[in-house]
C-alpha positions as CSV (number, residue, x, y, z in Angstrom):
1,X,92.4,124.3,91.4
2,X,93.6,126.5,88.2
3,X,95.9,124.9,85.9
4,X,98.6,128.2,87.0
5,X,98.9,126.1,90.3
6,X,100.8,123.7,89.3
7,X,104.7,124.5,87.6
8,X,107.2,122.6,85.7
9,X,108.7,121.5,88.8
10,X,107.6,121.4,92.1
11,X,108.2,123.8,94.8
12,X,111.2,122.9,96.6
13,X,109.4,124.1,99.9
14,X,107.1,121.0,98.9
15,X,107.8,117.3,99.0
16,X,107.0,114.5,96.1
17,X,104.4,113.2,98.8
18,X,103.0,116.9,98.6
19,X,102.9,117.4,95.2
20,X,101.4,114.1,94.6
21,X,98.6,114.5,97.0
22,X,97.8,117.7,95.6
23,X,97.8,116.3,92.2
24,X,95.6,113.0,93.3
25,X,92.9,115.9,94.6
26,X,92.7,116.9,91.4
27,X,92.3,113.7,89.6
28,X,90.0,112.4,92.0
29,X,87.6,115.1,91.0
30,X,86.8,113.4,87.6
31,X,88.1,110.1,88.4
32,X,84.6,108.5,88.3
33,X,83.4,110.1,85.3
34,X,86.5,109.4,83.7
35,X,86.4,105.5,84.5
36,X,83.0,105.5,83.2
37,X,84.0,107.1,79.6
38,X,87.0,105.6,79.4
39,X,89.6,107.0,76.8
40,X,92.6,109.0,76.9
41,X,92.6,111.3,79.7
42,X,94.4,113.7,77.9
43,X,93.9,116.7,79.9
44,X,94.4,114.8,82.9
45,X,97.8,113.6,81.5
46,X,99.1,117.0,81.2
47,X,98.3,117.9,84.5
48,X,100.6,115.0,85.3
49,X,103.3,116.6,83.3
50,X,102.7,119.8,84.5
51,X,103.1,118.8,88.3
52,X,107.0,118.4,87.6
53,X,106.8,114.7,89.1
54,X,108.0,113.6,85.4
55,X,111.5,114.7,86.2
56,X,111.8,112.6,89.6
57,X,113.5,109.5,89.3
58,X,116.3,111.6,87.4
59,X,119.0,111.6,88.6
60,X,120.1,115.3,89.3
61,X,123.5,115.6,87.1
62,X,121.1,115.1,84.3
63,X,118.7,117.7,85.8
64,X,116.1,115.9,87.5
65,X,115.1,115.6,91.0
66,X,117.1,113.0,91.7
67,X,114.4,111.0,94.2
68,X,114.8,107.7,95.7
69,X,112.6,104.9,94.5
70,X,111.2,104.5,97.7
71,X,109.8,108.0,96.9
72,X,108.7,107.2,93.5
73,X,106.6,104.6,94.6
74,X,105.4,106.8,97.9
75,X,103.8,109.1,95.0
76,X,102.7,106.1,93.1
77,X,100.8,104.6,95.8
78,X,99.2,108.3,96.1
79,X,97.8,108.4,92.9
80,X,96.6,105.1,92.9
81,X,94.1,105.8,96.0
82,X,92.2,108.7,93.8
83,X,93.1,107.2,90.5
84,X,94.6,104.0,89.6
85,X,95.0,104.0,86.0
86,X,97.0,107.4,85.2
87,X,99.4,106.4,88.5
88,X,99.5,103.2,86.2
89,X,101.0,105.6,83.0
90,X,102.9,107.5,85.3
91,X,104.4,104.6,87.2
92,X,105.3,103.1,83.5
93,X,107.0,106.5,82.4
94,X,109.3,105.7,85.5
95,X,110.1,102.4,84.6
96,X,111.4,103.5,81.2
97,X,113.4,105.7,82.7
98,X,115.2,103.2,84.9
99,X,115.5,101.5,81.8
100,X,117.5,103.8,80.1
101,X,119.5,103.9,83.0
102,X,120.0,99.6,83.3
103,X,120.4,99.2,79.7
104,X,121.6,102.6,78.1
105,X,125.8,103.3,78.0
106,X,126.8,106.3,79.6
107,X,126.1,108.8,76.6
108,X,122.6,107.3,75.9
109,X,121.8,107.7,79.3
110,X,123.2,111.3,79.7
111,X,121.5,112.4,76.2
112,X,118.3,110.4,77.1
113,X,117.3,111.2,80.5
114,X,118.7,115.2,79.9
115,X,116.6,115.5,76.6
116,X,113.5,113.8,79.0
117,X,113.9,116.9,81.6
118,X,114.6,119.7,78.9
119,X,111.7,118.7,77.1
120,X,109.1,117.6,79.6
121,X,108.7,113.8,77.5
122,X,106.2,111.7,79.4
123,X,107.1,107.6,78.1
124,X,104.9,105.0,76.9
125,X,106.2,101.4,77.0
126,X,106.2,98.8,74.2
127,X,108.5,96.5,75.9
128,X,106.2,93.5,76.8
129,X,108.4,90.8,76.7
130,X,105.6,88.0,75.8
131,X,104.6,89.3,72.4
132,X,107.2,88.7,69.8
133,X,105.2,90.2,67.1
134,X,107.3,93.0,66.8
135,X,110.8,92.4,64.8
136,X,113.8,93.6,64.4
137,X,115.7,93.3,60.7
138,X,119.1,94.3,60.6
139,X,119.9,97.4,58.4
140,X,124.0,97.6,57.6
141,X,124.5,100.0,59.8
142,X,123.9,99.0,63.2
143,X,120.9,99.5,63.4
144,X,117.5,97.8,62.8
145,X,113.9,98.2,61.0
146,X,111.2,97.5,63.1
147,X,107.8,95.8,62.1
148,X,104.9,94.2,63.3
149,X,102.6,94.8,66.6
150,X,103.2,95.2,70.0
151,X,100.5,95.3,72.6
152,X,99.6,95.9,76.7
153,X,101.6,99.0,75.7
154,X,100.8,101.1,79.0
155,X,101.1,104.8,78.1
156,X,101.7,104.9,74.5
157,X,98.6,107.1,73.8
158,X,99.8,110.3,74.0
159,X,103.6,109.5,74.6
160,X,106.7,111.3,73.5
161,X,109.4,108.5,73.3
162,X,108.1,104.5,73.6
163,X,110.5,101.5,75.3
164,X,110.5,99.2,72.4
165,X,111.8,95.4,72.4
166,X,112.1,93.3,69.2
167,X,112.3,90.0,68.0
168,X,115.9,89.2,66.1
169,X,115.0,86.0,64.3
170,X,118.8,85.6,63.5
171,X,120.1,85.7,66.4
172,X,116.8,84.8,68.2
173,X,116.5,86.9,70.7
174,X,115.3,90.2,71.6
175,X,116.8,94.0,71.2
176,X,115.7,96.7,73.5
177,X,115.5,100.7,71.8
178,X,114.0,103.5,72.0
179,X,111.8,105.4,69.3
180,X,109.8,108.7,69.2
181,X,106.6,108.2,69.5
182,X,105.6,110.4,66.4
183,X,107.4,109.3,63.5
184,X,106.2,107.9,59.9
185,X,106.0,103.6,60.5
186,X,104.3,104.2,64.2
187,X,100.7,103.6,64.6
188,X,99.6,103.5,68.1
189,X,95.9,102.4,68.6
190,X,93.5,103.5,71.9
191,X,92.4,100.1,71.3
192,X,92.5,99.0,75.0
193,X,88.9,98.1,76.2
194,X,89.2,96.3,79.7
195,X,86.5,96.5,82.0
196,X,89.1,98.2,84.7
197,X,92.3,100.6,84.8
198,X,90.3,101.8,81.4
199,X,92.7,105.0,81.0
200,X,96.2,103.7,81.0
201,X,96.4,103.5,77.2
202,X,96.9,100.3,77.1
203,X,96.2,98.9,73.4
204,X,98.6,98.0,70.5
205,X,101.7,99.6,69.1
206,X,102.3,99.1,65.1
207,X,105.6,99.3,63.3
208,X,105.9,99.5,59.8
209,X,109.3,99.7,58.5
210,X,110.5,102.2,61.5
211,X,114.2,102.6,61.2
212,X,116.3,102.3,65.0
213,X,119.4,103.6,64.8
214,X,122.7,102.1,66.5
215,X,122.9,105.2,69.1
216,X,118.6,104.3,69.7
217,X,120.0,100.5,70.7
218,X,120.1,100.0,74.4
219,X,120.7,96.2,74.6
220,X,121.8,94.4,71.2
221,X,120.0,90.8,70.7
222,X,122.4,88.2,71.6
223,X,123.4,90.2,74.6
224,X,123.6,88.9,78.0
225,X,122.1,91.2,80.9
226,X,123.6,91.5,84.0
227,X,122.6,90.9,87.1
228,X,122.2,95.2,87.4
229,X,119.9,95.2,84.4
230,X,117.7,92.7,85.8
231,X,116.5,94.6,88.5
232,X,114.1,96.2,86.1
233,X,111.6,93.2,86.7
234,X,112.2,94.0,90.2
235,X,111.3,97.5,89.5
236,X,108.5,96.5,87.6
237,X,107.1,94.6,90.1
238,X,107.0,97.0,92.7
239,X,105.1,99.3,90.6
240,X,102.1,97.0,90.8
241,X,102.7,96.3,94.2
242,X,101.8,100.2,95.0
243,X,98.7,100.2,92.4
244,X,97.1,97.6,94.8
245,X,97.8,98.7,97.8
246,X,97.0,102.1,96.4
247,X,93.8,100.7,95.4
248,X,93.0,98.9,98.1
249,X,93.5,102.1,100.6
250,X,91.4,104.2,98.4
251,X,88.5,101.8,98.6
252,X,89.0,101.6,102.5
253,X,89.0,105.3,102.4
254,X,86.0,105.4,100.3
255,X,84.0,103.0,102.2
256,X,85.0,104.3,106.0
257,X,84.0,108.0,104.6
258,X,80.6,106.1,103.3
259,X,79.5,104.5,106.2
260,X,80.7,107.3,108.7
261,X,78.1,109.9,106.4
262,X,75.7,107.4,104.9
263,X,75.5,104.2,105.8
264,X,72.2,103.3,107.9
265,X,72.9,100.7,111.1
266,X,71.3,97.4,110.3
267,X,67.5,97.0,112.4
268,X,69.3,94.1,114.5
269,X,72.1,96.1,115.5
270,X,71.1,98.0,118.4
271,X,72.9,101.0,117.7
272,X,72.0,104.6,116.1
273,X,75.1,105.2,113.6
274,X,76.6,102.2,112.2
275,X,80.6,102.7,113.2
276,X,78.8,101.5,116.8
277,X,77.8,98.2,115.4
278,X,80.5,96.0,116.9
279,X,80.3,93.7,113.4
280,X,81.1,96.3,111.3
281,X,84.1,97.4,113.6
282,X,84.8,93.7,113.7
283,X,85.2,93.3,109.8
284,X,86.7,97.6,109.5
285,X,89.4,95.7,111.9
286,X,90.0,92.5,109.5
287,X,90.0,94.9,106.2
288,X,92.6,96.8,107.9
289,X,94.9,94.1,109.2
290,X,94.9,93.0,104.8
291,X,96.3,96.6,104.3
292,X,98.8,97.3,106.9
293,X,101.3,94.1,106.5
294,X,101.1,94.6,102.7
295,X,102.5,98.4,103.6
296,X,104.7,97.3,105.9
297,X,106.3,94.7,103.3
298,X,106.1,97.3,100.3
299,X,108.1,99.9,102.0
300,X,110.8,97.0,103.1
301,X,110.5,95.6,99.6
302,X,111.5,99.3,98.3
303,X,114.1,100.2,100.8
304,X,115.9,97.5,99.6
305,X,115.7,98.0,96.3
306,X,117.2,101.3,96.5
307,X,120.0,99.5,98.4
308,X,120.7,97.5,95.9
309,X,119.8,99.8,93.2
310,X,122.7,101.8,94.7
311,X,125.2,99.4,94.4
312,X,125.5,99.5,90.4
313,X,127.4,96.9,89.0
314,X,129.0,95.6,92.3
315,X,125.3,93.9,93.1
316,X,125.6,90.1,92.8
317,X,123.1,87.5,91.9
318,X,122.5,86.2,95.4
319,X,121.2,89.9,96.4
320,X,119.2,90.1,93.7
321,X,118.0,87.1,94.3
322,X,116.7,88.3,98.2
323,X,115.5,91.2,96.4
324,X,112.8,89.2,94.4
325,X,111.7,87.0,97.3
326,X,111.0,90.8,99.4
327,X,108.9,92.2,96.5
328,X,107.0,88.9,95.8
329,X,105.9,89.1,99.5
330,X,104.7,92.9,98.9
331,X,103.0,91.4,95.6
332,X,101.0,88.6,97.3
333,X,99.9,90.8,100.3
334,X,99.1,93.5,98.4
335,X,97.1,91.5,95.5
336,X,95.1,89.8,98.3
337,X,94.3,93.5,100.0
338,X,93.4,95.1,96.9
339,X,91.1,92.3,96.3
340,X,89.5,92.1,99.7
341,X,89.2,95.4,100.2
342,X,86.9,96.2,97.3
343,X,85.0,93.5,97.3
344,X,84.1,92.7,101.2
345,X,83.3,97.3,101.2
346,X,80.2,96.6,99.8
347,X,79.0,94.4,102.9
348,X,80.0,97.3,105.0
349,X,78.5,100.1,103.5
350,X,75.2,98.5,102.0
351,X,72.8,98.2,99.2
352,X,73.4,102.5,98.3
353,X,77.1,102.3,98.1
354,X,76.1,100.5,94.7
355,X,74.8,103.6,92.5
356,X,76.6,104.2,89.8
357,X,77.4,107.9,90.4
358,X,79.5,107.1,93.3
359,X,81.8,104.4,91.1
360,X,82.8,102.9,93.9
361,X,82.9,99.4,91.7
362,X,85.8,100.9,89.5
363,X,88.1,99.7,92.5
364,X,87.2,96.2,92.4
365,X,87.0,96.8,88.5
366,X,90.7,98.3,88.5
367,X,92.3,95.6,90.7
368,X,90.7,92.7,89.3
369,X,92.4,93.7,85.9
370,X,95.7,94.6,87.1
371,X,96.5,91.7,89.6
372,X,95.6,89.2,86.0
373,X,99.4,90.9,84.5
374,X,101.1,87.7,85.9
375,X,100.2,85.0,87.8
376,X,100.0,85.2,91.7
377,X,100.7,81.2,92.0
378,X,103.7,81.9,90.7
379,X,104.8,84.4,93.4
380,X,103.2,81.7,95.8
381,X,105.5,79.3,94.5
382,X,108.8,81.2,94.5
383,X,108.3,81.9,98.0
384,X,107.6,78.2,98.9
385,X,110.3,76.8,97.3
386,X,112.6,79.7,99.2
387,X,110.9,78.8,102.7
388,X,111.8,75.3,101.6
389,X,115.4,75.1,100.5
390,X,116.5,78.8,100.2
391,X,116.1,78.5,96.2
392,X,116.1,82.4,95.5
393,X,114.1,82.6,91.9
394,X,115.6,82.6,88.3
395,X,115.9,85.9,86.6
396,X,112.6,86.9,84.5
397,X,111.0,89.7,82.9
398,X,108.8,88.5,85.8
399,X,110.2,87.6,88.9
């Protein structure tokens, strides 16, 4: 597919589900290679950039496309089948958007998210939550210098703009801002050597001195969130939720394709092709009951978080509350499917399926890193303590 083919922003006679399935093609081409090398897919990247999909959680009085998070996460999950790390960096770019629209006041969010479609920015994130490394000194004037090291910043390689949070030992608390990405004080380091999701650019974020001025302050430390701006975790979450399930329906693509063309019946079976063997349907059949509830549960979980990402400010703690306990459902199915999935295809598809050149290990690889960013147990045990007494959970970067 030549580079001409894909625009700035996507023919309207297309859907998002389109565009993204014509972009995952295309990614899927290299995506083994490119697992194997690791690195910045910076070619790649631009492709991303170039399919207009930047623009689509934008709401269209800022010029974007104006697309439902149920949508989002629809091309999400169809990146992740063909390649699982840059729907990773391009899932993250949405989040930061969102971002600026939970944390930013009306003329951040008009001058952010406009400047993001005029100038086609792709964000990174620098936000993790955990590492306090990174603080915030107050400079007179309302705003701060930054300094120190942030890392597990998904998409900074190659970024425009970063999410940023800092620590205020003062106050002792945390700032959110934004920064460009290029600017004197900002080191970013394609440091980020997992043995899966190898090309989200992923490694560490230095700050030296890097001034962040009042109108580049989205939440002030001290400041209390509201129940609005707390839906990010939510938004978070549901991000990963369609990475694994992405994942985990690439892998079952990958291994039903295998065994249909390849895959040799075993001598005891009795049958010429091995789609006959009544085991292998048997365990096809178990694989695919792990992916359909997960689906089922991701688009319920992202239905209602447009509902109540709709709402605004009039969304109260309660719903939110119901909110969490929906995606943490998604989560847990869809952690265990991705998991399953990769690992058990192997049975099916036999000894061959292992060679290298077909890569069909970078889904195990991929999942097994991503379902480690926070712990399942703890999903486990928000939902049991909700079955139990109708406790929804506490508000977390997390949960």
């Amino acid at each position: 597919m030549p580079p001409a083919s894909l625009s700035t922003a996507p023919d309207q006679a297309r859907t998002p589900a389109d565009v993204a399935t014509e972009l995952a093609q295309r990614l899927a081409a290299s995506a083994v290679a490119r697992d194997q090398a690791g690195g910045h897919a910076a070619q790649e990247r631009e492709w991303i950039r170039a399919s207009g999909l930047l623009t689509l959680s934008i709401p269209t009085q800022y010029g974007g496309q104006g697309a439902d998070w149920f949508t989002v996460y629809q091309t999400v999950r169809i990146l992740a089948r063909a390649d699982s790390a840059l729907a990773h960096v391009y899932a993250f770019h949405h989040l930061q958007l969102a971002s600026i629209r939970l944390f930013g006041n009306p003329q951040q969010q008009r001058d952010l998210l406009a400047m993001t479609v005029q100038q086609s920015l792709f964000w990174g994130n620098a936000l993790n939550p955990l590492d306090r490394r990174t603080t915030a000194s107050a400079d007179g004037n309302g705003g701060y210098l930054l300094d120190g090291v942030k890392s597990f910043s998904s998409g900074s390689v190659g970024s425009d703009w970063l999410m940023i949070s800092a620590w205020d030992a003062i106050t002792q608390s945390a700032l959110i801002g934004v920064v460009p990405t290029r600017q004197p004080g900002i080191e970013v380091q394609a440091d980020w050597d997992a043995f899966g999701q190898r090309q989200t650019d992923s490694g560490n974020v230095h700050f030296n001195r890097v001034p962040l001025t009042a109108a580049q302050v989205l939440q002030a430390p001290a400041h209390q969130p509201s129940v609005q701006a707390t839906l990010r975790a939510q938004l978070a979450q549901m991000i990963l939720v369609n990475l694994y399930l992405g994942i985990g329906e690439g892998a079952f693509e990958a291994a039903r394709r295998y065994t249909l063309e390849e895959t040799r019946p075993w001598m005891a079976s009795g049958v010429e092709r091995a789609i006959d063997d009544p085991l292998v349907q048997h365990r096809y059949g178990q694989l695919w009951l792990c992916l359909r509830p997960a689906a089922v549960l991701a688009d319920h979980a992202a239905r209602e978080l447009d509902r109540l990402f709709q709402q605004g400010p009039q969304v109260t703690a309660q719903q939110r509350g119901e909110l969490a306990i929906a995606v943490a459902e998604a989560k847990c199915l869809a952690h265990t499917a991705g998991l399953e999935v990769s690992s058990q295809m192997f049975e099916l598809t036999g000894a061959r399926s292992t060679s290298a050149k077909l890569g069909f290990d970078r889904y195990w690889r991929n999942v097994r890193v991503h379902t480690l960013h926070d712990p399942i147990d703890y999903k486990l045990k928000d939902l049991g303590r909700y079955a139990l007494d109708g406790k929804v959970p506490d508000p977390s970067p997390y949960s």
